[in-house]
Every structure is written in structure tokens, then in C-alpha cells.
N, C-alpha and C positions, 0 to 999 in steps of 0.2 A: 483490188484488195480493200477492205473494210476493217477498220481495226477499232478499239480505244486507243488516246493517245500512246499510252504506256506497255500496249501489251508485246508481249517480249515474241509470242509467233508471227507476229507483221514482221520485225525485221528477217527473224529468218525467213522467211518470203522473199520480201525483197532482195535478200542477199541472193537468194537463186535465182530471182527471175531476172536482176545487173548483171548476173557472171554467166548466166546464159544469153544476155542480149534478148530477154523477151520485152515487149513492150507490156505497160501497164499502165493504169491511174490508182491512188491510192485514195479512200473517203473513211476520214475518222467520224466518230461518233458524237462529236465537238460540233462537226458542222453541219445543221440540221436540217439546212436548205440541202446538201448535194444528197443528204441521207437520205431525204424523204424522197427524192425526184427517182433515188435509188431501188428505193423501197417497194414504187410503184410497178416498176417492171417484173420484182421477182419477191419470194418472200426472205425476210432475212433473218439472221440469229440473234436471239435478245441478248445475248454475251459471246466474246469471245473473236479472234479473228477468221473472216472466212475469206474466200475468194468464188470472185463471180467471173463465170469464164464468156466469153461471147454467143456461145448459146443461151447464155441465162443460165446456165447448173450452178448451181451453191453447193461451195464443199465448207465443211468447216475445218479448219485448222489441219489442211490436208500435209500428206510427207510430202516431202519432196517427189518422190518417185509417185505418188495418184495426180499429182499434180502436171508432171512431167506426161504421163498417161493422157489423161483427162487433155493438155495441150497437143499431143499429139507426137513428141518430141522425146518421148522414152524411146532410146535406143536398144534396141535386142536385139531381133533378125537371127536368133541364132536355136535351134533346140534343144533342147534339154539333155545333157551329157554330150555334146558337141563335142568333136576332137581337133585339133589344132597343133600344129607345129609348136608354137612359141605363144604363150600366153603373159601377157605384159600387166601387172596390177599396178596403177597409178598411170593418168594423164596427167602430169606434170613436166615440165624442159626433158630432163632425165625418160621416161616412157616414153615420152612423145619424140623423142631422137630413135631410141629402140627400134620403135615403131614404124618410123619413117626408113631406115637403113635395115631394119628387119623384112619388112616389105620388099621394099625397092631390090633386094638381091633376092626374091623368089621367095620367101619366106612367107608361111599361109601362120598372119597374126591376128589374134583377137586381146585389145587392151579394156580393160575393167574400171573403171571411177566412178568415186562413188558420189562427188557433187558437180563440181563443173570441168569444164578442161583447160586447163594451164597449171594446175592443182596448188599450192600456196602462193608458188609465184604468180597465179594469174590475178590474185588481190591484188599486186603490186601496182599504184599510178606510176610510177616512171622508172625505166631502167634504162640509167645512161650512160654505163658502164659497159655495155654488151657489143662485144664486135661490129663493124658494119653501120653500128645506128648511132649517128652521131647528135642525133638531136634527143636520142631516147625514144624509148618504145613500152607502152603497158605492158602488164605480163599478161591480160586478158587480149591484146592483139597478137603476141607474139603466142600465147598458144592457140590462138583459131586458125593462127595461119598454119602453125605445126599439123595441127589437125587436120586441114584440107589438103596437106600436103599426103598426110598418109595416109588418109582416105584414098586420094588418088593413084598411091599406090596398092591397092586392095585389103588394107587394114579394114578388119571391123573392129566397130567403136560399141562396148556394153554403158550404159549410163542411161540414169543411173542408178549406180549399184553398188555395193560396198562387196568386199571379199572377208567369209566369216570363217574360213577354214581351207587348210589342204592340205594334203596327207598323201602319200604315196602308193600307186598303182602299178601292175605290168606295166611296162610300154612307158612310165610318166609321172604323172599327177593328176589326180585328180583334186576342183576349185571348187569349194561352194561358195555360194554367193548368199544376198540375206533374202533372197524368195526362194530359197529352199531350190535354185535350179542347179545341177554340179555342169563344168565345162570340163575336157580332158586335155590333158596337152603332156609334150613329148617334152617340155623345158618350159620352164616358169622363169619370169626375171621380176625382181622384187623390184620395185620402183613407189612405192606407197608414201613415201618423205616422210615429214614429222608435223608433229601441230605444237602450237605453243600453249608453254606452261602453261598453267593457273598458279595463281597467287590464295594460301592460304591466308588469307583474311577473312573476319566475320564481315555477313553479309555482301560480300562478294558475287556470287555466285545468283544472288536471288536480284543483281544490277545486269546482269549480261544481257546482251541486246536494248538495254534502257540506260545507255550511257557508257555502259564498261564493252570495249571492242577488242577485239587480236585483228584486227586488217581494217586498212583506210584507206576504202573505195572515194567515189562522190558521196554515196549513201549516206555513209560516217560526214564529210563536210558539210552537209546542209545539216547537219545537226548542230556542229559549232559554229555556224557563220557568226560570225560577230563576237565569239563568247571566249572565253578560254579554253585550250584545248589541254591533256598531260600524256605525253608518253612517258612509258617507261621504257627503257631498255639502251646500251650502247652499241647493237650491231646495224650494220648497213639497212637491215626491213623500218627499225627506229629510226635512223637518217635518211630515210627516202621517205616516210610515213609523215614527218615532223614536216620537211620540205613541203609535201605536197599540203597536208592541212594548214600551214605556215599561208597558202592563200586564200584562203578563206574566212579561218578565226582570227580572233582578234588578239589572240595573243599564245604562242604554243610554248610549253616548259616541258624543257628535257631532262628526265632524272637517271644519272649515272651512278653508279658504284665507285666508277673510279675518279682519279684527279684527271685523267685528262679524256677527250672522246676519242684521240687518233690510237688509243691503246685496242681498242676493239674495231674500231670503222674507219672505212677509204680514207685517206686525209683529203680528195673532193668533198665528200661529202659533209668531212669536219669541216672544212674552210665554211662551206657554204653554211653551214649553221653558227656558228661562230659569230660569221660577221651578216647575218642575217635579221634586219631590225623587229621582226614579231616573231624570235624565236630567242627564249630565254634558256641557257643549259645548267643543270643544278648541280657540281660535283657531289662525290660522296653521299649522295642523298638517298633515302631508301622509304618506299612507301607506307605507310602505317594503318590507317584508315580509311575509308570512304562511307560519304555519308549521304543519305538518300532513303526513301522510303517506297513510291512507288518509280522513282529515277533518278539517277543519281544528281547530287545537287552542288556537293560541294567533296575532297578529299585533303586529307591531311599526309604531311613526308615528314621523315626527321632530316633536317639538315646538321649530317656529321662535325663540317667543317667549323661551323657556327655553333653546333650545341645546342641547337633548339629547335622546335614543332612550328610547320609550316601550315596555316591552314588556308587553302584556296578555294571559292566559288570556280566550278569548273562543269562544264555543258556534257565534256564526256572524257575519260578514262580509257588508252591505249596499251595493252600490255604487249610486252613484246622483248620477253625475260630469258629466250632459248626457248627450246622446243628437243618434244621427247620423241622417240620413234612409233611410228606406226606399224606395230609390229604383234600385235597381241594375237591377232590373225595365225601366226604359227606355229602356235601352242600344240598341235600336231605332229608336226616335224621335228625330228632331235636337229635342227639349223644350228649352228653356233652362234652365241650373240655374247656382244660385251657386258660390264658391269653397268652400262646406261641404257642397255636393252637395243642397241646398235646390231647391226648382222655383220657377221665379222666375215671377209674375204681372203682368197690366197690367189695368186698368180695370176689377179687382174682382179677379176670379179667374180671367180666362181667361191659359193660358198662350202660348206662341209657337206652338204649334201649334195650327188653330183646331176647337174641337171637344173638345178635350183644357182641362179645369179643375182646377183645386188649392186645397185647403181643409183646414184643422187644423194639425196640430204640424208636414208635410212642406213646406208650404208658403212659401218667405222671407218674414222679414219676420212672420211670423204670433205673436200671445200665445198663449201658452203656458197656455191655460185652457182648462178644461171650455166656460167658457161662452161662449167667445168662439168654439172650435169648433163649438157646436152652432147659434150665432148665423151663425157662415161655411155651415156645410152648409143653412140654412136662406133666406140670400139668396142663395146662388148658383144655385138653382134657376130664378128669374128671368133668368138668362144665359143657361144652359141653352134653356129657352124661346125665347129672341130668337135663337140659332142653329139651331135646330131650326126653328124660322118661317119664317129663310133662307133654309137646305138645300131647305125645303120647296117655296118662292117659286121656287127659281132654274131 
């Protein structure tokens, strides 16, 4: 990959090609020795970020999915109006349970994701809270494994792909996807999670990927090594997030809302920040500002408790403020959702539409855990079943 230092499609690059485990080397534009040695082989773009793939093709500023192509590793396999049993949207804990116990009882599944597979949990560097793994486990190993496990039970894997609609047919539903391909299936289980906020502040938006981050991979630490790092946020993604960049920056500041951190997260994970010597936690504190031009440089909080404006030099900016549902996708269907845009269930997990289930972070009403998600994708399949047995009967 070939960037300028600052430009904001490198990192999404890199964000796909860490969470899919692709290998890479990255050459900024800064350094003129690797550029030029680069330059000889193939020709390059006088702006902008590209990637050179080992054939030598140059794409520029390619999606994800040409990219995915172009490597070889676009998952399809399937044709156009495909029908399927049980169609699962989201590779995440949650889908990827589904998926594995949908399978493994006979069940002919195809799961849909639209960037990598572990789906927000697979951002996560350590979760050590999850059954079984007592030292902790990434959410990026812990969903590859999910994945080769339901592969091997004859899941097929769409990625990647995003789900742009679905609307009701005889027999089902029918899925579009955003290359215009529809899949069919006899039962849909929403699985799709949620992504977090944004924070209306000026100039915000024009820092993302240039300092301001929602998930903290390695990618994110080589960026604060040495410097100051700021989360925001008081749930467990914040206290696993602050931990893990806590080894590398040189100094990490936590901004809560409230007085204490055990009000929203694990008291593990309190302890651990608490009495952690390169992690500072800020009560009552609320973000104000950020300041940066073509990267973020420095951000300012108001500290409630104190009564007055914080202003820090800071490398990069971690939000991680809740998260809304991923749900626009079903603007189609009359599904029933809450007032946060949540899918609302009855008697497990089926929703108001029958045939249509909901399971993980999308779901009302749902904990907010790995394990509680891979616990919902793995009973819901049982529902699954007793509708399918209906459909079948009637």
C-alpha cells in the first residue's frame, strides 16, 4: 500500500487487510528512497492512496470488495437468487454461533458480512472474560476459529458484502446484497450488531482515520507509541481498548461521564485501570473539541468535577460512546423495532415478522457480551427449526 502520511483511505486499507490477516508492506510518500525503488517496477499515482498487489496491478483507492477480488479472497460461490434454508446476516460471535449449530444440525446456511469475520468483536485485542480462555483470546482469533468451524460444517461464507435490503417472497425472503445480487431463503436471522456513535463535534469527521478511531487494533498502537493516547467511553470495548493501548503509549486518559467506572464496566477491568500506572481515568468529563488539521494534534474535555477545560497534545482519539443498530437494511419489512432503532423480539428471538429472528448486540433488550451472543446464535436455531417444520407441514 502507498499512501501520504495523512491520507485517511490507507488506513481503511489497513483496517481490512489486519482483520483479514492479509500480509502487506505499507510506502509513504515521505520516503523517497522506498518510493522511487517502488516506482521502478510499476507506474504510480501522483495523489492519493493506492495498492500494488504482487502482480504489479495498481488500483487506486480501491473498496474493499475490488480489493478482496483482485486478492483472490472475495468470498461468493453462490448464484444469483440462490435459495437457502437459513440465511444469516452478520459474521459476528452471535452469526457465527447461528451458523456453526445451524449447520451442524443439517441446515443448508449461507452467512453475509460485509467487512471481516468476528464483526465488531473481532476489533477487540483481548477478551478475558469468555468462558474457557483463561488467559484471553482476540476477537479476531476467536472469530476465525468460529469461521473454520462452520465452514466445516458446510456454511457458506458471502464476504465481502453488506445486505442493502429484504423484503418478503412465497416460500421466504428474498436478500439484496450491494452488487445488486438477491439470495433467497426460507428464514433470515438478523445478526448484523451495531457500530458506534459518532460524536457531533466540528471537524470531527474530517479526523477519522487520521487520529480519531472506534476500535484498537496494533494498527491504532503504532500510532500512539510513545505519545498520549484518549478514550472515550465507560463500557468494557473502553476498558479492554485503554488496557491494550495502556502498552504501548505513553500515557492513556479515560473520560467518563460518570463518578465512578464500576457503574458501567466489569469491576476486572475497573481494578485494572484504576491501579494501572500509564492509564489516567477522568470523572464526569465530556469531550469538547479536537484540534488538528490534516491529523489530529491535540483535543480539549471539559472537566465537570473541577470546572474547567482540559486541553491535551494527543497522537489519537478513541470513541467508544455506545453504538446504534445496524438496522437500516429493513426499511422493507414492517419488523418491529424499538425507539433506538433496536429489533424487538418475542418468545426467544423470533421477531414480528414470522420467519425473520434476531440475535446479538441488534437485538432489544440483548447483553452486551461475547458470550451471551454466541449463547443467542446457538439457541435460536431451535426456533429456526420449529418454523421450518411449519412452513414445511402447512
Amino acid at each position: 500500500m502507498l499512501a501520504g502520511d495523512d491520507d485517511r483511505d490507507l488506513h481503511r486499507l489497513q483496517d481490512f487487510a489486519e482483520r483479514n490477516q492479509l500480509p502487506y508492506r505499507t510506502v509513504l510518500r515521505s520516503d523517497p528512497s522506498a518510493w522511487t525503488d517502488l516506482a521502478q517496477t510499476c507506474a504510480l499515482p501522483e495523489a492519493g492512496t493506492a495498492v500494488v498487489t504482487g502482480q504489479r496491478r495498481v488500483m487506486v483507492a480501491p473498496t474493499t470488495r475490488d480489493l478482496a477480488t483482485a486478492l483472490g479472497i472475495d468470498l461468493w460461490g453462490i448464484s444469483d437468487n440462490f435459495r437457502c434454508e437459513l440465511l444469516v446476516v452478520g459474521a459476528g460471535p452471535a452469526g457465527l454461533a447461528a451458523a456453526v449449530y445451524g449447520a451442524s444440525e443439517g441446515l443448508d446456511v449461507v452467512v453475509i458480512e460485509d467487512v471481516a469475520i468476528g464483526g465488531q468483536a473481532g476489533s477487540s485485542s483481548r477478551i478475558e472474560n469468555y468462558l474457557g480462555f483463561y488467559r484471553g483470546v482476540s476477537g479476531g482469533e476467536l472469530g476465525r476459529a468460529a469461521m473454520l468451524q462452520a465452514v466445516k460444517f458446510g456454511t457458506r461464507l458471502v464476504s465481502p458484502r453488506s445486505v442493502t435490503g429484504l423484503s418478503e417472497v412465497p416460500d421466504g425472503f428474498r436478500v439484496r446484497l450491494d452488487d445488486e445480487h438477491d439470495v433467497l431463503a426460507s428464514a433470515v436471522i438478523i445478526a448484523s450488531g451495531v457500530r458506534y456513535r459518532r460524536l457531533n463535534l466540528a471537524g470531527l469527521a474530517d479526523l477519522e482515520g487520521r487520529g480519531v478511531y472506534y476500535a484498537a487494533s496494533q494498527l491504532e498502537a503504532n500510532v500512539v507509541s510513545g505519545r498520549n493516547a484518549v478514550v472515550v467511553g465507560g463500557a468494557n470495548s473502553a476498558g479492554q481498548a485503554a488496557l491494550f493501548l495502556a502498552q504501548h503509549a505513553g500515557q492513556v486518559h479515560v473520560l467518563i461521564r460518570r463518578d465512578d467506572l464500576r457503574d458501567t464496566m466489569s469491576n476486572y477491568l475497573a481494578q485494572r485501570l484504576t491501579h494501572h500506572e500509564r492509564v489516567t481515568v477522568h470523572p464526569r468529563s465530556e469531550l469538547r473539541e479536537v484540534h488538528g488539521t490534516s491529523r489530529l494534534d491535540a483535543l480539549t474535555w471539559r472537566d465537570h468535577a473541577m470546572d474547567r477545560d482540559v486541553r491535551l497534545d494527543a497522537a489519537a482519539l478513541f470513541l467508544m460512546i455506545g453504538a446504534d443498530p445496524c438496522t437500516t437494511w429493513l426499511n422493507e419489512v414492517s419488523v418491529e423495532l424499538d425507539a433506538k432503532g433496536f429489533v424487538v423480539t418475542y418468545d426467544g428471538f423470533a421477531t414480528s415478522v414470522p420467519g425473520l429472528f434476531a440475535i446479538g448486540d441488534v437485538r432489544a433488550g440483548s447483553v452486551k457480551r461475547v458470550a451471551s451472543a454466541v449463547g443467542e446464535g446457538s439457541v435460536v436455531i431451535s426456533a429456526v427449526h420449529s418454523y421450518l417444520a411449519g412452513i414445511h407441514a402447512a
